[in-house]
N, C-alpha and C positions, 0 to 999 in steps of 0.2 A: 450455539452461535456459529457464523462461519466466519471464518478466518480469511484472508486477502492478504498479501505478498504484493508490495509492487515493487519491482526490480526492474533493472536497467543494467550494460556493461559502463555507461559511465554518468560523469555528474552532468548537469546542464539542457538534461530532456522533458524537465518536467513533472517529472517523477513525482517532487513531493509535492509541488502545486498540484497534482492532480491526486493525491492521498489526501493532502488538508481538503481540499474543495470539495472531495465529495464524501468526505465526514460529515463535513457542514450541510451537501445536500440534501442527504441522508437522514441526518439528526433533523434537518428540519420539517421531514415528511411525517418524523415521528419513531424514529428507529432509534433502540439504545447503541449507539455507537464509540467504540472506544478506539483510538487512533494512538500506537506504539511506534515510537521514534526510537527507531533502532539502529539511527547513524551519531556516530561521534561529533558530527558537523551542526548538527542538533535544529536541523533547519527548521523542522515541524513544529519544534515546542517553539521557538520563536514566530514561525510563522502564525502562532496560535497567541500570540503576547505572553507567553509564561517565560519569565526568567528564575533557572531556578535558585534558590538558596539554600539550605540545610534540609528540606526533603528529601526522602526516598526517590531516589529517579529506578531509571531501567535498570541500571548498573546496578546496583543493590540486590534488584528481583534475580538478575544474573547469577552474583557471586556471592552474595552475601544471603542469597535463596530469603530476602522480605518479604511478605506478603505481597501479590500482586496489588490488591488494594490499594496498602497502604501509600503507595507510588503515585494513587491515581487523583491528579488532579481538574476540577471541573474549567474548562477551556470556552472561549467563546463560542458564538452557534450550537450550544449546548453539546460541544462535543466535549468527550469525556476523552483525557491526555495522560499515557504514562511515559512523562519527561526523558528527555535526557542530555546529558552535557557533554563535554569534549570528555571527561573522566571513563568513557565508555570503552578508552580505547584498552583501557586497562584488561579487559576482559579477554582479549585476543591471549595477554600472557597467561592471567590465571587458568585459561582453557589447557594448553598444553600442560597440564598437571592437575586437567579434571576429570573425573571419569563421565564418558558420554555427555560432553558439554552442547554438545550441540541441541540436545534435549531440553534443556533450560525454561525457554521460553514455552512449548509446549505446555511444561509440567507445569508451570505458574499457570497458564491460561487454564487447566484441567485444575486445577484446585479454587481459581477466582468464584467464589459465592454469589457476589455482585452479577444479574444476569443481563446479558448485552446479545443482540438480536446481529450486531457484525463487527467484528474488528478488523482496523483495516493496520497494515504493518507495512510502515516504511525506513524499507533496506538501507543500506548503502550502498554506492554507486558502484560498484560491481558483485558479484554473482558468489566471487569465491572466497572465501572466507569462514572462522566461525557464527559472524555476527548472521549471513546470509545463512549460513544453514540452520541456524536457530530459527529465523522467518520462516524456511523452505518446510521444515519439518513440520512447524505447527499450520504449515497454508494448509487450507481446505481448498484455494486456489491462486495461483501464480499469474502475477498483470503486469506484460511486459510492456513496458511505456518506451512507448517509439516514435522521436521526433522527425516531421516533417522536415526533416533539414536534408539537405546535398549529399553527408557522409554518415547518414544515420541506418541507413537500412543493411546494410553489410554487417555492420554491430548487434543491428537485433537479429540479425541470421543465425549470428554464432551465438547470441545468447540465448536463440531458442533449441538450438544443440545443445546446450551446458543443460539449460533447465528440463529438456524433456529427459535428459540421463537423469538427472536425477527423481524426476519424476518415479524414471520405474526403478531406482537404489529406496526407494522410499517402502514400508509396509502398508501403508495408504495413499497410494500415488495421489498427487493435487494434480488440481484441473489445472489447463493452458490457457489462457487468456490474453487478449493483447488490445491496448486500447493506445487512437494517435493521439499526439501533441502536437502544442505553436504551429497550427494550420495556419497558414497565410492565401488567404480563399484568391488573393487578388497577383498570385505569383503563380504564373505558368510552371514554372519548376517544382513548387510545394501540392498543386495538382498533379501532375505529372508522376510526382512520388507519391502523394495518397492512393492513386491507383496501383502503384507499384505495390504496397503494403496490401492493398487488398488480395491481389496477384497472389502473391509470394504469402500470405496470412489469413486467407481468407475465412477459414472453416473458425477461425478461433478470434479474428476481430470483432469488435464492439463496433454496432453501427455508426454509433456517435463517437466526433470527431471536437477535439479543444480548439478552439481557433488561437491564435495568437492575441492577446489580449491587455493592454495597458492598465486593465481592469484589477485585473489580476496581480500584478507587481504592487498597485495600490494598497488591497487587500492585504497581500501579505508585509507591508511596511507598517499598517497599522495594526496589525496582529486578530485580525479577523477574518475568516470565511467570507469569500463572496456574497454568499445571499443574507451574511449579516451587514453587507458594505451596499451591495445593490441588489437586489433578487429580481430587478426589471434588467438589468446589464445582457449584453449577448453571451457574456462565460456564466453568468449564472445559468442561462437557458441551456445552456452546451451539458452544467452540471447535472442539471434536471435531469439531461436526455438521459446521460450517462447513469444516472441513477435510477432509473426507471428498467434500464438491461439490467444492471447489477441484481435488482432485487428481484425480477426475473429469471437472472441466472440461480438465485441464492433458492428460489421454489422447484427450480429444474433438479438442481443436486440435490434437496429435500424429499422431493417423489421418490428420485431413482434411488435413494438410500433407503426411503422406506421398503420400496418393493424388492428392495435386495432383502434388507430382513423379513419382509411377511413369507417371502419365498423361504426362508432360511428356517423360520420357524416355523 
């Protein structure tokens, strides 16, 4: 399976509307998709209608090391959800008195049985942390979500500083990826900056761009994936698009690992 990171330095770019939506894209092309809410603020598992109750959430797989599985429940747009609640915060303490906590979530995902073709894992709204480095460690690759907004591009500057250090502190560095958000096709200034992002991101953007979308806010009030709310909508198509590189890139890293081992061996 490959693993996906999408990170941001802060809340409010879209992040996780674009991890839920293209779970749902994904899942609905036919991909086993499992989607890890790995913010306290637990946006995803609501954006998915799951409220949890006495299940196993993230936190459990965390700290209480439960079976990845057991966590995992089935979410609309046939995405596959492992929860989580505000209780997540908890983990930040029990970490300073873990040994190599930041490991965690890898080592769940490396014993999960259940086989999944992509998981995608959404951070919390900044970069530093343990909750982030438990993402970073088990990324296969990192998606920096960067809004088309007036004050957004200076932020993903630094957070592509932050993320490539860690990239090579990593024993398997993860790939750089960066994909836009809330484009506003019909604003001089949000064109103006998509070309800026191209500019300044270009070797590692995704061609496909999220428009800003009323569609979207929809979707996620009623706790569903876009293409299980509209799959004719324009953020449906947006998701397609995006999903069609994803799974692109996910054959790209596939080759190039294989030909590293056939070389090896």
């Amino acid at each position: 399976m490959h693993v996906f990171a999408f990170v941001n330095q802060k809340g409010g770019c879209g992040k996780t509307t674009t991890a839920v939506n293209l779970a749902g894209a994904l899942a609905v092309r036919g991909s086993r998709v499992l989607l890890v809410d790995l913010d306290p603020q637990a946006h995803a598992t609501m954006a998915l209608g799951h409220a949890v109750l006495d299940e196993p959430t993230v936190r459990d797989v965390l700290i209480h090391e439960v079976p990845l599985e057991a966590g995992i429940v089935e979410a609309e747009g046939g995405v596959a959800l492992l929860p989580a609640d505000a209780r997540l915060v908890e983990f930040e303490d029990v970490a300073a008195r873990t040994l190599h906590p930041e490991s965690k979530l890898a080592r769940a995902l490396s014993e999960c049985t259940r086989p999944f073709d992509v998981v995608i894992v959404d951070c919390p709204p900044r970069t530093e942390g343990v909750l982030a480095a438990n993402a970073l460690r088990a990324a296969d690759t990192a998606v920096l979500v960067i809004e088309a907004g007036a004050f957004a591009l200076q932020g993903a500057l630094k957070a592509r500083g932050v993320l490539e250090e860690r990239a090579l502190s990593c024993t398997e560095p993860f790939a750089l990826r960066a994909v836009g958000t809330m484009f506003d096709r019909r604003s001089k200034i949000a064109r103006e900056l998509l070309v800026g992002m191209h500019a300044r991101f270009g070797e590692i953007m995704f061609d496909s761009v999220i428009r800003h979308s009323s569609r979207l806010r929809e979707a996620a009030a009623v706790g569903r994936p876009i293409h299980a709310l509209d799959p004719r909508c324009n953020a449906a198509l947006d998701f397609a698009a995006l999903a069609d590189e994803v799974e692109s890139h996910v054959r790209e890293r596939r080759h190039a690992a294989t030909e590293i081992f056939d070389s090896v061996g």
